[in-house]
Biopython code that builds the backbone (N, CA, C, O; Angstrom):
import numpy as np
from Bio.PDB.StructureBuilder import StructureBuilder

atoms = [
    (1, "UNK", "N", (118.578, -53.207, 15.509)),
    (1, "UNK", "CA", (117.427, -52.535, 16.092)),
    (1, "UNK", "C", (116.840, -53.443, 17.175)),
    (1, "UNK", "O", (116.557, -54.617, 16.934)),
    (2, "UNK", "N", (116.661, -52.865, 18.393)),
    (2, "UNK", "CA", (115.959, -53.990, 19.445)),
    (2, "UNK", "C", (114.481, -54.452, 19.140)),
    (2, "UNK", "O", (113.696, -54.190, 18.229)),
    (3, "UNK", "N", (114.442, -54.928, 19.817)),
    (3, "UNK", "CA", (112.958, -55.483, 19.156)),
    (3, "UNK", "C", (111.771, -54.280, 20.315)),
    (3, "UNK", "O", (110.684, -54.795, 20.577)),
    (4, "UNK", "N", (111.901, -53.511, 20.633)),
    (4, "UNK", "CA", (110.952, -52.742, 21.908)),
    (4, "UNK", "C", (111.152, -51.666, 20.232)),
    (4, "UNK", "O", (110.301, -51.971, 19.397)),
    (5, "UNK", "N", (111.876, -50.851, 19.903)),
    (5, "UNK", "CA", (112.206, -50.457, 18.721)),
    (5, "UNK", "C", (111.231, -50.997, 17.442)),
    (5, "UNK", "O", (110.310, -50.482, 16.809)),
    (6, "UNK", "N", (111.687, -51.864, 17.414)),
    (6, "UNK", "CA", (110.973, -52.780, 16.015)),
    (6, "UNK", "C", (109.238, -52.248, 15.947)),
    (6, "UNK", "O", (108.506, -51.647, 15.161)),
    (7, "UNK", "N", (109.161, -52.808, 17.117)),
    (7, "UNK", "CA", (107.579, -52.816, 17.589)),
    (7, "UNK", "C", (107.034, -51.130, 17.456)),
    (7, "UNK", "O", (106.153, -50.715, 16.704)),
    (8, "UNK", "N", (107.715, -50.477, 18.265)),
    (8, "UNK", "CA", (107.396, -49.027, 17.983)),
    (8, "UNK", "C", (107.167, -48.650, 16.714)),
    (8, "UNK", "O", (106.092, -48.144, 16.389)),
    (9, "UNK", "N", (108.120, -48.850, 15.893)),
    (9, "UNK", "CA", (108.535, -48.429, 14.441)),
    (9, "UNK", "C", (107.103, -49.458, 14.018)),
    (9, "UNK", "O", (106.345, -48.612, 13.543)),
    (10, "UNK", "N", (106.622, -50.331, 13.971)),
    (10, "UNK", "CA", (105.142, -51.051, 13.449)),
    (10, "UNK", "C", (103.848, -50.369, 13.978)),
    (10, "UNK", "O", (102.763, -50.254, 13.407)),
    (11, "UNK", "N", (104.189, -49.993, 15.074)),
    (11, "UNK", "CA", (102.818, -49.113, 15.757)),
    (11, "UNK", "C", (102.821, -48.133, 14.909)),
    (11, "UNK", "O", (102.048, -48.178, 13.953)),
    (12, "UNK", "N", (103.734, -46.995, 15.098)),
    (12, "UNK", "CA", (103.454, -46.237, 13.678)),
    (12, "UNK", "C", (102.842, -46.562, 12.649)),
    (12, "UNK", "O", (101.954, -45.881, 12.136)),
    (13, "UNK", "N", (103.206, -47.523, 12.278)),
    (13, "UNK", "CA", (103.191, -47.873, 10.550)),
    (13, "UNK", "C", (101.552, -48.162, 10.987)),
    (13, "UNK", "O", (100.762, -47.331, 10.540)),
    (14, "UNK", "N", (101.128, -48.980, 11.604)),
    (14, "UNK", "CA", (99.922, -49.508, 12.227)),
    (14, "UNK", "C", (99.121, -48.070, 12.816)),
    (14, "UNK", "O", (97.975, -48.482, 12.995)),
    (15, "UNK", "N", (99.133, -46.844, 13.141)),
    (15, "UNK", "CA", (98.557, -45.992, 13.406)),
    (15, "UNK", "C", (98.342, -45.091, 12.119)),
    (15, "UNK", "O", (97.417, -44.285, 12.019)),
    (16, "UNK", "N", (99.109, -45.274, 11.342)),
    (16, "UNK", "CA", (98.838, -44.731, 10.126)),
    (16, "UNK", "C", (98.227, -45.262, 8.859)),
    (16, "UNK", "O", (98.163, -44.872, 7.693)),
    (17, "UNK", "N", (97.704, -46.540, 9.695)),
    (17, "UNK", "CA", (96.713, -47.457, 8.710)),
    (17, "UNK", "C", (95.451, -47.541, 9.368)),
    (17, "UNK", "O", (94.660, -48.266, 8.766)),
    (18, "UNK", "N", (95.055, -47.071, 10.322)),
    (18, "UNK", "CA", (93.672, -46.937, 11.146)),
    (18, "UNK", "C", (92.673, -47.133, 10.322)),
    (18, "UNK", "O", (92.806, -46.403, 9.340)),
    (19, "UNK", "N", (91.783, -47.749, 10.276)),
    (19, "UNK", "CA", (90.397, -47.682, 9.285)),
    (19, "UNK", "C", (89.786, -46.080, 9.539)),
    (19, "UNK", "O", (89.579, -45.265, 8.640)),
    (20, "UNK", "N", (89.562, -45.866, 10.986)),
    (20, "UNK", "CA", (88.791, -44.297, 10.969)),
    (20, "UNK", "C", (89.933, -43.850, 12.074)),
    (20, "UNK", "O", (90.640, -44.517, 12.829)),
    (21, "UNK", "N", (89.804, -42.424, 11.838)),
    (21, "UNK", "CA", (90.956, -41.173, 12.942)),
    (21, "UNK", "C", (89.994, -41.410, 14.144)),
    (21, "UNK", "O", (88.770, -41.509, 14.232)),
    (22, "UNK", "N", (91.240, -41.473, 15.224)),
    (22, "UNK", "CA", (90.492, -41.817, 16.768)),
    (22, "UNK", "C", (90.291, -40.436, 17.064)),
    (22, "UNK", "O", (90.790, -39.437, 16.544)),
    (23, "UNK", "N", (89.352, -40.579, 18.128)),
    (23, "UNK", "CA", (88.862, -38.937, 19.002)),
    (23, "UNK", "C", (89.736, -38.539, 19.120)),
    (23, "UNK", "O", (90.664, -39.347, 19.096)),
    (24, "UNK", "N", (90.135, -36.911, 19.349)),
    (24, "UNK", "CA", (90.902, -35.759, 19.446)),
    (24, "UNK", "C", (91.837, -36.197, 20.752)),
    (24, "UNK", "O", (93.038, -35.928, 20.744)),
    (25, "UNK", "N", (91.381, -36.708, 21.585)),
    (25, "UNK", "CA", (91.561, -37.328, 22.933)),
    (25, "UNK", "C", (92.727, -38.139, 22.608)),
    (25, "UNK", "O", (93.882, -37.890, 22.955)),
    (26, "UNK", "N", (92.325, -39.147, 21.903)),
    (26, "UNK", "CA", (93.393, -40.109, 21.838)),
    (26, "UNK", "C", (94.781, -39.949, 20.880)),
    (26, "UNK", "O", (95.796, -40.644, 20.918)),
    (27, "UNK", "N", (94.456, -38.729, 19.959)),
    (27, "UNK", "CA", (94.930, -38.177, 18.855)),
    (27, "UNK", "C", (96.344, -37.840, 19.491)),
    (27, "UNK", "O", (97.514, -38.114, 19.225)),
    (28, "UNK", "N", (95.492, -36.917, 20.719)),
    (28, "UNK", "CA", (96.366, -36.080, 21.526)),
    (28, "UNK", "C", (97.678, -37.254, 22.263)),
    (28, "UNK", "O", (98.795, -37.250, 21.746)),
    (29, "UNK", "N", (97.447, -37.985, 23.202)),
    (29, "UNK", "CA", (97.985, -39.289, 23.676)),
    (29, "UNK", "C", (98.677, -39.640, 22.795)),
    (29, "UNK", "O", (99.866, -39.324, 22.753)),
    (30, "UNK", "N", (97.970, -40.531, 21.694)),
    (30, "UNK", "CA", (99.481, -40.407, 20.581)),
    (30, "UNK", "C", (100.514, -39.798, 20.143)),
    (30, "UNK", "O", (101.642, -40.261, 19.974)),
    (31, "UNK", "N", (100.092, -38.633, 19.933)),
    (31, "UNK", "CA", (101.596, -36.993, 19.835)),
    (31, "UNK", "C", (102.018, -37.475, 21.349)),
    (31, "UNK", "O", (103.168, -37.901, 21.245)),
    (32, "UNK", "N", (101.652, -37.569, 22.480)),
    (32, "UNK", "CA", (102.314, -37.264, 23.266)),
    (32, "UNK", "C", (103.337, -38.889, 23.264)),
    (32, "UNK", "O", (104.438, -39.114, 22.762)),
    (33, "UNK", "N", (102.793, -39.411, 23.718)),
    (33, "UNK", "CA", (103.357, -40.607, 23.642)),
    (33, "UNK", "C", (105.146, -40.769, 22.589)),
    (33, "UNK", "O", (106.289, -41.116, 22.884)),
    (34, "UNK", "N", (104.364, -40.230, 21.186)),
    (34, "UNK", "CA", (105.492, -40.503, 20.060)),
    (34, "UNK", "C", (106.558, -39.121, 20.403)),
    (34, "UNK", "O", (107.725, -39.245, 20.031)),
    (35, "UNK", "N", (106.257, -38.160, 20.923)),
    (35, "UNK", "CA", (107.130, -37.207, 21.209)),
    (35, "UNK", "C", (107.964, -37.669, 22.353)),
    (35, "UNK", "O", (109.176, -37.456, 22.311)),
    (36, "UNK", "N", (107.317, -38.412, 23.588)),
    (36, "UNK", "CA", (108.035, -38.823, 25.229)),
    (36, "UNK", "C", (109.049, -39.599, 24.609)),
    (36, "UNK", "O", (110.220, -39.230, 24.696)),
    (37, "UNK", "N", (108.745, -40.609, 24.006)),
    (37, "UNK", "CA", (109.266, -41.907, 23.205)),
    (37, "UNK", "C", (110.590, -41.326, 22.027)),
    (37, "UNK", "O", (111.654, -41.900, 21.794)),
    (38, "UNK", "N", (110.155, -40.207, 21.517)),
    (38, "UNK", "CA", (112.022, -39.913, 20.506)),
    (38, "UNK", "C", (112.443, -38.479, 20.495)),
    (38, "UNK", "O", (113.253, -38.002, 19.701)),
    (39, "UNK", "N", (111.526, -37.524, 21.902)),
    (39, "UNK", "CA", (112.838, -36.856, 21.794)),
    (39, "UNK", "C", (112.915, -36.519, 23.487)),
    (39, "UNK", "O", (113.888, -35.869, 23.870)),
    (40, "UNK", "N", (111.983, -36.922, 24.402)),
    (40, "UNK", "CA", (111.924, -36.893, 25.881)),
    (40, "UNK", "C", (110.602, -35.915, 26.139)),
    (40, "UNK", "O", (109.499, -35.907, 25.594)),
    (41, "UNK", "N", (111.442, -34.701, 27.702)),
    (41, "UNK", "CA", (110.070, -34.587, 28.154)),
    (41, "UNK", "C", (109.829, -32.885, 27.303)),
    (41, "UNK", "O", (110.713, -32.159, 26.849)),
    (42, "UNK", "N", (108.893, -32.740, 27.315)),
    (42, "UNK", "CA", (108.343, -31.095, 26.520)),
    (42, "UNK", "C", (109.804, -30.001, 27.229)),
    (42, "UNK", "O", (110.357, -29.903, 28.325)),
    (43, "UNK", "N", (109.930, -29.446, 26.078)),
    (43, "UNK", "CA", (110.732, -28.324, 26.730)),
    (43, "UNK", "C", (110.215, -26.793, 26.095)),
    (43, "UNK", "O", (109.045, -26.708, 25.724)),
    (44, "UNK", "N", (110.858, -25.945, 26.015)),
    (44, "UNK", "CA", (110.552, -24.513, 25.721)),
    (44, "UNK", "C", (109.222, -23.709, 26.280)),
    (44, "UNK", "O", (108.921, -24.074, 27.416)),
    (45, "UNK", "N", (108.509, -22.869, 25.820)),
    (45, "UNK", "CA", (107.638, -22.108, 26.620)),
    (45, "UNK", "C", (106.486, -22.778, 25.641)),
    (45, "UNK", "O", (106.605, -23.370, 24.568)),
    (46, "UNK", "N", (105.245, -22.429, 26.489)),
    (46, "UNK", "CA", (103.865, -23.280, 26.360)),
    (46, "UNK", "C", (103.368, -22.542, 25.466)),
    (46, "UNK", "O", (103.453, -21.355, 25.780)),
    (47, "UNK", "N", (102.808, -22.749, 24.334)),
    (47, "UNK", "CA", (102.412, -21.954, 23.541)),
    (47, "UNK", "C", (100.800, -20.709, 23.859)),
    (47, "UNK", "O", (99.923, -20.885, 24.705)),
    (48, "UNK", "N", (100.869, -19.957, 23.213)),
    (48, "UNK", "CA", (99.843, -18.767, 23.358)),
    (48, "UNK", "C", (98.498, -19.589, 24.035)),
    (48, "UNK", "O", (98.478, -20.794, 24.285)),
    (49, "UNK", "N", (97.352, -18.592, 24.269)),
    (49, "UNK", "CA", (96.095, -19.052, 24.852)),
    (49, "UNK", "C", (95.298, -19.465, 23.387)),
    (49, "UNK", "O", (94.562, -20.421, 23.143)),
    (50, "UNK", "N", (95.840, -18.138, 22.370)),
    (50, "UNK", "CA", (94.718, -18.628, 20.950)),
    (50, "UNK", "C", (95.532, -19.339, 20.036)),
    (50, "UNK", "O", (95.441, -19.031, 18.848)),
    (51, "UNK", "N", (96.450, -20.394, 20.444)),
    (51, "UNK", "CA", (97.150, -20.962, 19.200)),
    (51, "UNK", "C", (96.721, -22.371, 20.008)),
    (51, "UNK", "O", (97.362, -23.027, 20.829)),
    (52, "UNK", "N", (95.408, -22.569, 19.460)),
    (52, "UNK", "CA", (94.213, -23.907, 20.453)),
    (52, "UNK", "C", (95.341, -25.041, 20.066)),
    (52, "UNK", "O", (95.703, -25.735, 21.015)),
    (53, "UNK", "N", (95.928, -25.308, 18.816)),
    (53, "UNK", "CA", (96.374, -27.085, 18.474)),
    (53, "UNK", "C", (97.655, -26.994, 18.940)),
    (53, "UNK", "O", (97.585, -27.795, 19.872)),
    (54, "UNK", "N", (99.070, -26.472, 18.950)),
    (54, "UNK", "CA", (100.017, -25.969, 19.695)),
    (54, "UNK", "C", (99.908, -26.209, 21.101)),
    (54, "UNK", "O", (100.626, -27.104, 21.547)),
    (55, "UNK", "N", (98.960, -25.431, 22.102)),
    (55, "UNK", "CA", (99.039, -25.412, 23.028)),
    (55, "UNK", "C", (98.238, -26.933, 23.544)),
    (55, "UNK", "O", (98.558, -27.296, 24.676)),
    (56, "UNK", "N", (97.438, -27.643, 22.947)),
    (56, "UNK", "CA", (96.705, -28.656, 23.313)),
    (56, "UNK", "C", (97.524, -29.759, 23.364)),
    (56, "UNK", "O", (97.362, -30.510, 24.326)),
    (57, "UNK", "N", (98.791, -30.168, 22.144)),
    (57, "UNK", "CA", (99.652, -30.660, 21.654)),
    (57, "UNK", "C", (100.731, -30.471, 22.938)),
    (57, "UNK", "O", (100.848, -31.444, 23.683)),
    (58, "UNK", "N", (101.604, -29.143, 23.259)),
    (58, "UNK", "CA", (102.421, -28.840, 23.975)),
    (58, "UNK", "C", (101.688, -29.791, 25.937)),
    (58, "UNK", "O", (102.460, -30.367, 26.703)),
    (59, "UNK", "N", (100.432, -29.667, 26.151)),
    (59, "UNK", "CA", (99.622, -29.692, 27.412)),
    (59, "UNK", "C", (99.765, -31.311, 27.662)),
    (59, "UNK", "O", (99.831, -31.773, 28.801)),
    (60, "UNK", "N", (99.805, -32.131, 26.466)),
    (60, "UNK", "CA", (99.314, -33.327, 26.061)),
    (60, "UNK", "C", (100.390, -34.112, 26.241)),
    (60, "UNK", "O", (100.288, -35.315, 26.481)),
    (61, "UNK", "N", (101.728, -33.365, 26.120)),
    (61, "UNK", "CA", (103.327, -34.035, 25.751)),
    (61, "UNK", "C", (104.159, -33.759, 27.085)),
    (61, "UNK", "O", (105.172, -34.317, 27.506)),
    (62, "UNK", "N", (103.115, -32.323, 27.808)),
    (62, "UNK", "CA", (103.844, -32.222, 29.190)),
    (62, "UNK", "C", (103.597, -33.034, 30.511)),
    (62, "UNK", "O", (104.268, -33.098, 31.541)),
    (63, "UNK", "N", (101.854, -33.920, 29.976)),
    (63, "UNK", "CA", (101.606, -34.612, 31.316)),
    (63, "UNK", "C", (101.968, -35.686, 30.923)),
    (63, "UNK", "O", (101.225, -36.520, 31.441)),
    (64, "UNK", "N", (103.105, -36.428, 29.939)),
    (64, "UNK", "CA", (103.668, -37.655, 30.041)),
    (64, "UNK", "C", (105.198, -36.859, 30.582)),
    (64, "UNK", "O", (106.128, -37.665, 30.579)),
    (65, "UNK", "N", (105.454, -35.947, 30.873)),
    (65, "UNK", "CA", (106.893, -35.617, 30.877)),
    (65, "UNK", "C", (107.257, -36.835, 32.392)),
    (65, "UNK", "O", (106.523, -37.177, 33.319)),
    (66, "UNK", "N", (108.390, -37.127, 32.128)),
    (66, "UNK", "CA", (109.226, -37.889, 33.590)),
    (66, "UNK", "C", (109.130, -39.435, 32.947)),
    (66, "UNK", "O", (110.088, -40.190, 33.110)),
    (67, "UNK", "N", (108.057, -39.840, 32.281)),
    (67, "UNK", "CA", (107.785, -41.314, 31.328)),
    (67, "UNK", "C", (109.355, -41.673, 30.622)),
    (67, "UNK", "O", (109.852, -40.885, 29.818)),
    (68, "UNK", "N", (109.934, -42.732, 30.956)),
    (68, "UNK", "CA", (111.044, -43.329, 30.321)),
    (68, "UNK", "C", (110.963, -43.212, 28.671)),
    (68, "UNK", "O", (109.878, -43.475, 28.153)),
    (69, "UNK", "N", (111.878, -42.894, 27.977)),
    (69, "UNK", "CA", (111.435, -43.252, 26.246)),
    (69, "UNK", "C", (110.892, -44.998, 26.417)),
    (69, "UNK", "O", (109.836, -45.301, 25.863)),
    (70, "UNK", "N", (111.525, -45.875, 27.052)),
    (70, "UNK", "CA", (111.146, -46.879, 26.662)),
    (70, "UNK", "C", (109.529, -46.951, 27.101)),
    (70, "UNK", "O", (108.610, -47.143, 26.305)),
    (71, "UNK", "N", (109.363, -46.719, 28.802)),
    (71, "UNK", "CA", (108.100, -46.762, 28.722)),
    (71, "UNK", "C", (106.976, -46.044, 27.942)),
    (71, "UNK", "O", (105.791, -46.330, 28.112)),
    (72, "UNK", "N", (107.336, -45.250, 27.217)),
    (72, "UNK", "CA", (106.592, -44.292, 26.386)),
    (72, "UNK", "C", (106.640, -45.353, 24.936)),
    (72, "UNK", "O", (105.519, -45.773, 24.648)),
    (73, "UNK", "N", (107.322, -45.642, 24.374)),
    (73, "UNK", "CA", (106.772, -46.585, 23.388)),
    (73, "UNK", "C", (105.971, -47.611, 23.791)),
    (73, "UNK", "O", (104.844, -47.828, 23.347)),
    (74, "UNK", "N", (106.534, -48.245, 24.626)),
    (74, "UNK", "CA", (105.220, -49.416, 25.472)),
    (74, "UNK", "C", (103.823, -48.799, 25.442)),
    (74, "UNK", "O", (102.935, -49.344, 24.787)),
    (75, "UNK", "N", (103.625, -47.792, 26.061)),
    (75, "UNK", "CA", (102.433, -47.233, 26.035)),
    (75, "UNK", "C", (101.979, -47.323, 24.528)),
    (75, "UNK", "O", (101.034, -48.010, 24.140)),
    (76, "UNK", "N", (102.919, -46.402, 23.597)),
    (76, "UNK", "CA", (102.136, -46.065, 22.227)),
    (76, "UNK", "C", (101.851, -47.458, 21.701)),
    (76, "UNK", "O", (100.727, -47.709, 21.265)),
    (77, "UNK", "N", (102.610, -48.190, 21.714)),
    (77, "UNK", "CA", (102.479, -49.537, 21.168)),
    (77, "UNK", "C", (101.352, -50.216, 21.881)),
    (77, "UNK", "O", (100.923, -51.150, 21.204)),
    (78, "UNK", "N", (100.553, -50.016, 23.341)),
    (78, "UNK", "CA", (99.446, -50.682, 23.930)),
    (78, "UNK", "C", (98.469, -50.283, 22.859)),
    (78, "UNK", "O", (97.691, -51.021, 22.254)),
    (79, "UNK", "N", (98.725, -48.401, 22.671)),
    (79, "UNK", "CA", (97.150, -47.912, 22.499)),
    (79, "UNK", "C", (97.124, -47.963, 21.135)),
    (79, "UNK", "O", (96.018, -47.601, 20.732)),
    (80, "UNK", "N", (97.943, -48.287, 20.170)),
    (80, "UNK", "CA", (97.973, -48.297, 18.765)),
    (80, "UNK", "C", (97.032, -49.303, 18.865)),
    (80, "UNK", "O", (95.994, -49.191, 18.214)),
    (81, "UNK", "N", (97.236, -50.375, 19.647)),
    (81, "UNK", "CA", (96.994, -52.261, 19.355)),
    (81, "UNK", "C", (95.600, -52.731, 20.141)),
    (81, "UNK", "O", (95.083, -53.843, 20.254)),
    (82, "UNK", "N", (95.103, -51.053, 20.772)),
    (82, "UNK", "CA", (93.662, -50.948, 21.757)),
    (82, "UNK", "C", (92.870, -50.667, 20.554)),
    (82, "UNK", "O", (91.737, -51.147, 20.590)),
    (83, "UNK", "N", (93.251, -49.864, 19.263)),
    (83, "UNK", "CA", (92.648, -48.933, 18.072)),
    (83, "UNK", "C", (92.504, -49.746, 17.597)),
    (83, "UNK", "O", (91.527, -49.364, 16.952)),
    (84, "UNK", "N", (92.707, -51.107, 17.170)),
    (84, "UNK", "CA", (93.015, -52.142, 16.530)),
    (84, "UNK", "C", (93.027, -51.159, 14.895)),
    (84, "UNK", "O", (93.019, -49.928, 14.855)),
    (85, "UNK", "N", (93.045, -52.024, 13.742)),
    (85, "UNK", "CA", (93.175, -51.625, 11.799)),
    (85, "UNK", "C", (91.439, -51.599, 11.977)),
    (85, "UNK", "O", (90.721, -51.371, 11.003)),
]
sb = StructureBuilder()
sb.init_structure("model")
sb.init_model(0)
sb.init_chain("A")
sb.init_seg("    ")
for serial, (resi, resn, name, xyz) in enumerate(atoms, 1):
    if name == "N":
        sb.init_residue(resn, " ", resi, " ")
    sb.init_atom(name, np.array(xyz, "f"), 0.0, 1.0, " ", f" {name:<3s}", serial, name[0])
structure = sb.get_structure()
């Protein structure tokens, strides 16, 4: 496992130990981030106008689209380590 890898795989682990859930804002950034990072950029159709978490989620994952996977863990791994435990 490379170590850019390693680190990712700890941000997780480290975002899922947060003392309190960050704003909706940053919530969002994270999905996007961890989606750019393991499976690339958003694909399929944008979800409905009244399916609010879907489409906020889908909006969130499309303005990182073109972001390298690697640079997309870099990122998640900055803002995990901005949240501090």
């Amino acid at each position: 496992m490379s170590d850019l890898m390693a680190r990712f795989t700890q941000a997780q682990a480290d975002a899922n130990q947060l003392a309190s859930r960050p704003d909706d804002q940053t919530m969002l950034k994270l999905y996007a981030l961890y989606k750019q990072a393991t499976v690339g950029d958003a694909t399929g159709d944008r979800p409905g106008v009244f399916d609010f978490v879907r489409r906020a989620k889908f909006d969130a994952w499309s303005a990182v689209e073109g972001t390298s996977k690697n640079d997309a863990m870099k990122q998640y791994i900055a803002l995990v380590a901005s949240l501090g435990r």
